[in-house]
N, C-alpha and C positions, 0 to 999 in steps of 0.2 A: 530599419524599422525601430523605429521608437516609441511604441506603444507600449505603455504600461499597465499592468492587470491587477489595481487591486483587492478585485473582489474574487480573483481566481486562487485560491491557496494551491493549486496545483501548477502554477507558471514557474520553471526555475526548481525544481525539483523533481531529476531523477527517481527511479521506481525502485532502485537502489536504496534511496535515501529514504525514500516513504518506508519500505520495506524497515530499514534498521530501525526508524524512529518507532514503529509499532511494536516491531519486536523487542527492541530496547523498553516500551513501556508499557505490553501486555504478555509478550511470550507469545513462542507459535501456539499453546495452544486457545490463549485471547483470539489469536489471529484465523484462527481454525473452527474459533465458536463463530464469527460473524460474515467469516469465508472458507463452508465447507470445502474445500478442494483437499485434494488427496495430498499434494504437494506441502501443505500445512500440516499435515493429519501424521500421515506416516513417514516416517527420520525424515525429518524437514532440515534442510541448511538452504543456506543465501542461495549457493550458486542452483544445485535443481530449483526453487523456487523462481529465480529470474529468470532462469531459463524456459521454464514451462510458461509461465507469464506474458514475455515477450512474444511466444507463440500465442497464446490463446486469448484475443482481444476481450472476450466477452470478460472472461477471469480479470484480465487486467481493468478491466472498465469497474467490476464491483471493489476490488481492493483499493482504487483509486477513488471512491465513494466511502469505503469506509475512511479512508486518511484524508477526505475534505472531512465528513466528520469528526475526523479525531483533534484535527486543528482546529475545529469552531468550537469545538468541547474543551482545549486547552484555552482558549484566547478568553471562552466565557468566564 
């Protein structure tokens, strides 16, 4: 497959990497004001955050909405 996505900023980027880039540019608690979950809230690090995440689609679905935002807000 050679289809390429440019209008997807979420193609090619682990939730890893979403994860570091937000927290690298707001802090968990940026990351906590615009996705309540507890995993951001209270002692947040990488690894419980990825791990709760990967479990819980719905969680993963809005942090993945907030980082298409945060890269159309960088690009703008």
């Amino acid at each position: 497959m050679t289809d390429r996505q440019p209008n997807n900023p979420l193609h090619g980027v682990t939730l890893e990497a979403m994860l570091r880039q937000m927290v690298d540019r707001c802090g968990w608690e940026g990351l906590a004001r615009d996705v309540p979950i507890k995993c951001f809230r209270v002692d947040p690090t990488m690894t419980s955050a990825l791990k709760y995440l990967r479990k819980a689609p719905r969680a993963r679905q809005k942090v993945e909405a907030v980082y298409a935002r945060f890269v159309a807000g960088r690009a703008g």
